[in-house]
Every structure is written in structure tokens, then in C-alpha cells.
One Martini backbone bead per residue (centre of mass of N, CA, C, O) as a GRO file, in nm:
protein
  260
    1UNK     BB    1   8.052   9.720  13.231
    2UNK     BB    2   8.182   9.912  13.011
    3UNK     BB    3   8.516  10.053  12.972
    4UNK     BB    4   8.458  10.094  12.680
    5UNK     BB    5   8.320  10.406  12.466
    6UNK     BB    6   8.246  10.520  12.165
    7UNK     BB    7   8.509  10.472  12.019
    8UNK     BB    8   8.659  10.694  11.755
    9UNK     BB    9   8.996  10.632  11.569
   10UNK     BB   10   9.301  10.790  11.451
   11UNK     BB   11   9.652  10.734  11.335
   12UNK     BB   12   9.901  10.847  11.222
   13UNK     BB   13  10.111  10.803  11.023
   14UNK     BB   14  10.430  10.856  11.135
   15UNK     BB   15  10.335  10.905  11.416
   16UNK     BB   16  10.274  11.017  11.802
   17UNK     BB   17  10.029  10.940  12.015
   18UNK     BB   18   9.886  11.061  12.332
   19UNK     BB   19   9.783  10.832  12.595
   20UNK     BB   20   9.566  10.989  12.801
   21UNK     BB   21   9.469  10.967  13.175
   22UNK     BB   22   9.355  10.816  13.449
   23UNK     BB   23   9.294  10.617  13.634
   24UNK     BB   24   9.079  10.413  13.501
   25UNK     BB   25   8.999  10.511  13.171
   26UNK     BB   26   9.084  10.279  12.972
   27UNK     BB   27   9.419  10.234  12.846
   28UNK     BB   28   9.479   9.951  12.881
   29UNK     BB   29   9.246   9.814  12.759
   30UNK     BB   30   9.328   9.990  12.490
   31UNK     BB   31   9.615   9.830  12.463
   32UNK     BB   32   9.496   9.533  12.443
   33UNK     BB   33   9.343   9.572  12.167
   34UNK     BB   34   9.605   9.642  12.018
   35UNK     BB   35   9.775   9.395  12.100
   36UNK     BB   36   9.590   9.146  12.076
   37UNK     BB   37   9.498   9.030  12.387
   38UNK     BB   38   9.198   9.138  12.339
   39UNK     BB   39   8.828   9.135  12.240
   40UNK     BB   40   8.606   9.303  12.146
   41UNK     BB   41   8.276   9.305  12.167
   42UNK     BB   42   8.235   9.586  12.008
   43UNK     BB   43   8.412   9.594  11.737
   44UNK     BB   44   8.720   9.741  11.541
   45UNK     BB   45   9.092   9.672  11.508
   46UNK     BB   46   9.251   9.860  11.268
   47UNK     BB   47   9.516   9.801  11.060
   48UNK     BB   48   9.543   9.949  10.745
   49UNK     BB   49   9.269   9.857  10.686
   50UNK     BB   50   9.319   9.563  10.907
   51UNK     BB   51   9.308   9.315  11.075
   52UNK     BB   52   9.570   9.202  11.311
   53UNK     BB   53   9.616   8.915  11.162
   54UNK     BB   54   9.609   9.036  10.850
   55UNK     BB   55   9.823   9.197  10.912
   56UNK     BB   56  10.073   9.018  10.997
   57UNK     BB   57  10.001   8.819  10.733
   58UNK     BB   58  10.149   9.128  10.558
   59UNK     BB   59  10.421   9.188  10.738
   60UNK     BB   60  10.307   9.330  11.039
   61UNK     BB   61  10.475   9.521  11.284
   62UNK     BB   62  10.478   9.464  11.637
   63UNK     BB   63  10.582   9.706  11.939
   64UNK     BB   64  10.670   9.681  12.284
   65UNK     BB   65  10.676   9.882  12.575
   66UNK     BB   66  10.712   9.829  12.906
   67UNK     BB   67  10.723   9.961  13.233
   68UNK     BB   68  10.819   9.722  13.348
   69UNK     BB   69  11.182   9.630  13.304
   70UNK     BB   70  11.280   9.425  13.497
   71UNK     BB   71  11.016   9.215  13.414
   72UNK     BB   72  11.107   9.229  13.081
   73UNK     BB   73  11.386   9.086  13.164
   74UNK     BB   74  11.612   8.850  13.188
   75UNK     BB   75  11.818   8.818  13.469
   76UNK     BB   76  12.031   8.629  13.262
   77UNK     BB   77  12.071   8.841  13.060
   78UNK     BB   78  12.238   8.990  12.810
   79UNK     BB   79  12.205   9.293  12.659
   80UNK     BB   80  12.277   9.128  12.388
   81UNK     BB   81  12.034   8.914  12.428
   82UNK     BB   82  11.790   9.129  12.495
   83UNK     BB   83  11.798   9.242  12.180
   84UNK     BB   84  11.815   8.967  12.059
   85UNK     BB   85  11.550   8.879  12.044
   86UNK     BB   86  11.422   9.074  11.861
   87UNK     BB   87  11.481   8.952  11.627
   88UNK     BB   88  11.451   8.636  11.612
   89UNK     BB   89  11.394   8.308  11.491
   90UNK     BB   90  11.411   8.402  11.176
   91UNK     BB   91  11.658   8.523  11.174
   92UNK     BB   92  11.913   8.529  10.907
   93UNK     BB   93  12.166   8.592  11.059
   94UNK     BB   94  12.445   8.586  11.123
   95UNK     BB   95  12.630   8.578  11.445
   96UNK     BB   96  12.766   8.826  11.370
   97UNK     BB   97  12.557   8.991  11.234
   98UNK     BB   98  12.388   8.966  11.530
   99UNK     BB   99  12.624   9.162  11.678
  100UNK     BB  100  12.597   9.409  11.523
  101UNK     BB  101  12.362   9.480  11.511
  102UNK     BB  102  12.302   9.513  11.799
  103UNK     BB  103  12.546   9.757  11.836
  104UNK     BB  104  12.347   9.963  11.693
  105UNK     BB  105  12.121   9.960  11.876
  106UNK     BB  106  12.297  10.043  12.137
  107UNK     BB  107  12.367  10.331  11.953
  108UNK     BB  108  12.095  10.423  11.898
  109UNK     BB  109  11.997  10.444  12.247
  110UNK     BB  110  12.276  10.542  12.394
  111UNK     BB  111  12.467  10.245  12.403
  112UNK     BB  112  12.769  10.077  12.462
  113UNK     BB  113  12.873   9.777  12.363
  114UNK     BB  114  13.049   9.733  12.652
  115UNK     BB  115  12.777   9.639  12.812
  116UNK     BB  116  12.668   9.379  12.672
  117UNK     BB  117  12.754   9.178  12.922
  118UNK     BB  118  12.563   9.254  13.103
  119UNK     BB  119  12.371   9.276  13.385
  120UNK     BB  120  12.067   9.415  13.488
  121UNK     BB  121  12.184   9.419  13.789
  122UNK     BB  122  12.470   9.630  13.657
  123UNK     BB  123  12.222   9.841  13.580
  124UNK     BB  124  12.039  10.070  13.543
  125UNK     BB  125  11.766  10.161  13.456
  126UNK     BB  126  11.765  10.342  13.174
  127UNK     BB  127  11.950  10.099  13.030
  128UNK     BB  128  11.740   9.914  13.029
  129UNK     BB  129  11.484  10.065  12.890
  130UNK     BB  130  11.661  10.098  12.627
  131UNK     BB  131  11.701   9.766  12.554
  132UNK     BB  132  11.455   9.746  12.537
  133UNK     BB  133  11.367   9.932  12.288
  134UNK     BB  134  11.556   9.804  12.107
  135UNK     BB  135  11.424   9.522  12.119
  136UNK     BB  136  11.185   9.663  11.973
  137UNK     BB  137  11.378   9.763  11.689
  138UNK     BB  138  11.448   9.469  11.608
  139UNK     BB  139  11.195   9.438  11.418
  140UNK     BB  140  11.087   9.639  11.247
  141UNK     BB  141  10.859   9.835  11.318
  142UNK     BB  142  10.533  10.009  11.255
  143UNK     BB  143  10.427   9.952  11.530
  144UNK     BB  144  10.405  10.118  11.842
  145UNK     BB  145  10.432  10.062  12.185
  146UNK     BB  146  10.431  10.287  12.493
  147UNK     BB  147  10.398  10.170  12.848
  148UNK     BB  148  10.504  10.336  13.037
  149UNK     BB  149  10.814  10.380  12.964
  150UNK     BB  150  10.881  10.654  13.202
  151UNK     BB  151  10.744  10.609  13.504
  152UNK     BB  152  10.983  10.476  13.668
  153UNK     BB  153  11.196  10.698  13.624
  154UNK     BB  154  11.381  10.911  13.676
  155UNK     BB  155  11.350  11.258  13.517
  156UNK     BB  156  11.673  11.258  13.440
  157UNK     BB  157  11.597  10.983  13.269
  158UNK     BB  158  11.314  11.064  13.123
  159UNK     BB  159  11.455  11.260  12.932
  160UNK     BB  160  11.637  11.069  12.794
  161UNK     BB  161  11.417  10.909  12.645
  162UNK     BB  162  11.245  11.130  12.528
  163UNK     BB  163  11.426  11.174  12.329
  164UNK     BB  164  11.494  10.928  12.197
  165UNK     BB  165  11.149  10.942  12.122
  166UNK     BB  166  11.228  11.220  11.932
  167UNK     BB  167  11.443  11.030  11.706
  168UNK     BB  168  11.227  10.750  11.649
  169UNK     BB  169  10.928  10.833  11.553
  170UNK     BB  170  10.954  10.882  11.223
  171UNK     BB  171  10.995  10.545  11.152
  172UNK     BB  172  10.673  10.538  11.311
  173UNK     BB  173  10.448  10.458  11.445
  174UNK     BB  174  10.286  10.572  11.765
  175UNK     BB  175  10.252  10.495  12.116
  176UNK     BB  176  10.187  10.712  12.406
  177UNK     BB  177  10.102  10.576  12.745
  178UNK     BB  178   9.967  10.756  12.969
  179UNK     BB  179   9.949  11.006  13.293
  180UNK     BB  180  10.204  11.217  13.174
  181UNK     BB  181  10.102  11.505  13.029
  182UNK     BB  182  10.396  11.618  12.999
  183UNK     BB  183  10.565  11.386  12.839
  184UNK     BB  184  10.344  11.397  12.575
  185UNK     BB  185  10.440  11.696  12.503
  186UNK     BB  186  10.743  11.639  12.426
  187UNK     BB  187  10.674  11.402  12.177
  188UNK     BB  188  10.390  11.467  12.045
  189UNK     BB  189  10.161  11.548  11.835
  190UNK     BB  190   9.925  11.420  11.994
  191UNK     BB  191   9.578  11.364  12.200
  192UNK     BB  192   9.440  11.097  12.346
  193UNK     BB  193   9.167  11.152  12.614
  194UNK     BB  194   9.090  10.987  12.842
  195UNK     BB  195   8.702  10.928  13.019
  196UNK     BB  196   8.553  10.712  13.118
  197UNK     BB  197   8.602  10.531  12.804
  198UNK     BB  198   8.636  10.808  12.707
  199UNK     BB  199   8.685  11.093  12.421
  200UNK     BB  200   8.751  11.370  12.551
  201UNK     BB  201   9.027  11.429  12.374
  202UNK     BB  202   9.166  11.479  11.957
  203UNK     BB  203   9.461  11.658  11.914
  204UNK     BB  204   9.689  11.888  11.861
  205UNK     BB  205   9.961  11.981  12.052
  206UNK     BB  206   9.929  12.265  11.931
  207UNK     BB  207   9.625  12.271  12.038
  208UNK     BB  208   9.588  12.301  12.396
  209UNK     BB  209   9.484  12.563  12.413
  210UNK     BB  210   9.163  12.457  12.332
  211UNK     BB  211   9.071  12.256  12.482
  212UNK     BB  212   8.739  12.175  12.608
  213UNK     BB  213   8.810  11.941  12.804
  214UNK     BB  214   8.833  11.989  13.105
  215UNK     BB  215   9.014  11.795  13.214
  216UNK     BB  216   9.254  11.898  13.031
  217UNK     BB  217   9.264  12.109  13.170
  218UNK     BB  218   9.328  12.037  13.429
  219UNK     BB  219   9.603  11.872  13.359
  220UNK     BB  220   9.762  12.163  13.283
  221UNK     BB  221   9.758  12.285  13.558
  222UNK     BB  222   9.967  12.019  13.697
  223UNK     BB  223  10.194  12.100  13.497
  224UNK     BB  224  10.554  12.012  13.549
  225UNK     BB  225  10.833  12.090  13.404
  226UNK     BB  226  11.161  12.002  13.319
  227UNK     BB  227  11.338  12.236  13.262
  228UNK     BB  228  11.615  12.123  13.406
  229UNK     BB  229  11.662  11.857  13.264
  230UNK     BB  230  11.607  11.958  12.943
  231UNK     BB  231  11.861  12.149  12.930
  232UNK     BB  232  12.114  12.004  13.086
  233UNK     BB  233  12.119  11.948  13.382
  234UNK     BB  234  12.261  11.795  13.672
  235UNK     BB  235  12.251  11.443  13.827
  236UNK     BB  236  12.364  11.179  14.038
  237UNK     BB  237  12.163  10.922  13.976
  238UNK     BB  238  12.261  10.830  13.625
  239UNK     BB  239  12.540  11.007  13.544
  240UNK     BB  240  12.723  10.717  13.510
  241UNK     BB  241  12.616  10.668  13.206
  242UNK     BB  242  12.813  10.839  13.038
  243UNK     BB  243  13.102  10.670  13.094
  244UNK     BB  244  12.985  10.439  12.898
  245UNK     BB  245  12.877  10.583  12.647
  246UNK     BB  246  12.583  10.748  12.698
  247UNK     BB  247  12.337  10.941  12.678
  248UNK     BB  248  12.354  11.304  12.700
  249UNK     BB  249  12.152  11.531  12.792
  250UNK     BB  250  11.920  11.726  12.704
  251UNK     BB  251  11.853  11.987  12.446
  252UNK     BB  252  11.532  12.048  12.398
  253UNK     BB  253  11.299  12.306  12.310
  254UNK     BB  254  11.115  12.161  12.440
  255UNK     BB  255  10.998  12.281  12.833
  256UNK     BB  256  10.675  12.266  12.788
  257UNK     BB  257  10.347  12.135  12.863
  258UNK     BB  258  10.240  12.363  12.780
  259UNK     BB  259  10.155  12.581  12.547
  260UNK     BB  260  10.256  12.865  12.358
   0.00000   0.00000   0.00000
């Protein structure tokens, strides 16, 4: 039995959408037809009106970030390391040019430079997955994946990542694949609802309160708002973040996962 039925949608260029479903959806099924990692029986995956390894071969660029951060970085690499692999073995930058751009790229995601020499077991969750980000950042993609990227992370460091995916969302498209409507909410333009392999809905985020589909609306219904973290209250789990020179809390004006 086909996991994925009669999908048939279109990404904004540059702009965020968030594939959103509960488990068991189709969602990872169809994160992997995009990142080209399986083939559909059928039907076809463009990029650009071109297939993805014609997209690649015209110097399409594609980065993805995944849930688990730990165990998507070298525990023996360090921080400026780990995003220095997103360069690539291609990167024609002298040695000193790729420790420069690495050091903007970790202040680009809200990391001091002075991290640089950690390693991934001397920092928090939140850290490592800001240097995954980074290092997702310099491919300098054209199309961003970002799967559960903040779902395993504690809510007020899940804050501070979702602001900065709402600082750097506008320099390419992006797909924000998540379970968690509320987070969904704060980041994207549009909302493409998987139900059972089918597009149950696909709106944008501002117009949430039409929404027609049951599903949609259940999901609705439980979502739980950020507002104490997203205001900018104080939390002990990763607060010493602050102290090395790391992003600190949001103050963005979205604060309820209802649309207004």
C-alpha cells in the first residue's frame, strides 16, 4: 500500500513551509523523495521545473538538517570543524579564508567564535544544533530541509532556534517538517498538512483560521503557545548560553500558534 497518495503541490521560492502531520503521516516518506534519498513509484520530484540531479548538475544546491544532532555530528570534531565540513572538499578558500568564514557562519546562528575549539560533548543541545544549522548554511543552499530540527530540544532553546530560522528563512526556500503545529506556526509562511499519505491542507499561515480541513482544525485546537519563552522570560536549562556569547531569547511578535 502507496504511504504517499495523490500529493500534488508547489513551494513557494523563498519562502518557509511547514509539513506538518502527526506520525505516521507520510512526512519523513516525503522528506526522503525530496533530499533524492528514494525514488517515487510514481510521479516526479522538481526542483525549478528540473529533476534533482539535473537541479544539482545546473549548480542546484540542497541542505538539510536533521532531528537528531548528535548523532549527526563527529563526537570527535570541533564546533568550527563541524560547519567547516559544509564547505566541502570543493571549497577553493585558503585555510585562514575557511576559519573566517566559518567564525561568520557561527555568528551568523548566535555562536561565539570562542566555542570554535569545543567539542560537541562540552556543549548543549541547543549549541550543537545551532553549529548543524551553520553547517547546513554553508553550502549556501538554494532549498533548505529542516527535519524536526527543534523537536528534541528543551521549549526556551527551541525559542531561540526558531527565531533564528525566522532571521534566515528569506535567503532561500525552506521546508520546516515537524508534529509540533504551535512551532510551525511561529517560522512559516504556509502549512502543508499531511493526513494518512494525502495533502489535507495547504494554506498559508495567515489564513489558519479557515482552514477546513477536520484534522487541521483538531491540531488547532492543542496547540499550547510559547508566549512565556517567546516573550523573553528567563529559564536555568541552557541560560549559560548567553554567558559564551550565544544568541539571547526572542522577543518576536508572534506568540500564539492560532492565526489573530
Amino acid at each position: 500500500m502507496p504511504v504517499l497518495r495523490g500529493l500534488d503541490f508547489c513551494l513557494e521560492r523563498g519562502g518557509m513551509t511547514g509539513l506538518v502531520g502527526e506520525s505516521g503521516s507520510g512526512k519523513s516518506t516525503l522528506a526522503r523523495l525530496l533530499l533524492g534519498l528514494e525514488r517515487p513509484d510514481r510521479g516526479t520530484v522538481l526542483l525549478d521545473g528540473l529533476p534533482l540531479r539535473q537541479w544539482r548538475a545546473r549548480g542546484g544546491r540542497l541542505s538539510v538538517v536533521f532531528q537528531d544532532y548528535m548523532t549527526s555530528v563527529d563526537p570527535g570534531f570541533t564546533l568550527a570543524e563541524v560547519v567547516d565540513e559544509g564547505l566541502g572538499p570543493g571549497c577553493r578558500l585558503s585555510r585562514r579564508e575557511r576559519r573566517r568564514q566559518v567564525d561568520r557562519l557561527l555568528e551568523r546562528v548566535g555562536l561565539s567564535p570562542s566555542l570554535a575549539g569545543r567539542l560537541p560533548h562540552e556543549l548543549s543541545g541547543g549549541q550543537v544544533q545551532r553549529a548543524c544549522i551553520a553547517r547546513a548554511l554553508a553550502a549556501r543552499p538554494s532549498f533548505l530541509v529542516l527535519d524536526e530540527a527543534v523537536s528534541s530540544l528543551d521549549v526556551p532553546v527551541q525559542v531561540q532556534v526558531l527565531e533564528l530560522l525566522r532571521d534566515i528563512r528569506n535567503d532561500m526556500t525552506c521546508l520546516f517538517i515537524t508534529h509540533d503545529l504551535q512551532a510551525a506556526t511561529l517560522v512559516c509562511d504556509s502549512l502543508l498538512v499531511l493526513d494518512q499519505g494525502r495533502c489535507a491542507e495547504h494554506l498559508p499561515v495567515s489564513r489558519l483560521g479557515s482552514a477546513r480541513s477536520p484534522r487541521l482544525r483538531r491540531m488547532l485546537e492543542t496547540v499550547v503557545p510559547f508566549r512565556s519563552a517567546w516573550d523573553g522570560s528567563r529559564d536555568e536549562g541552557d541560560g549559560a548560553e548567553d554567558a559564551d556569547g550565544t544568541m539571547p531569547r526572542g522577543t518576536g511578535d508572534r506568540t500564539q500558534g492560532s492565526p489573530p
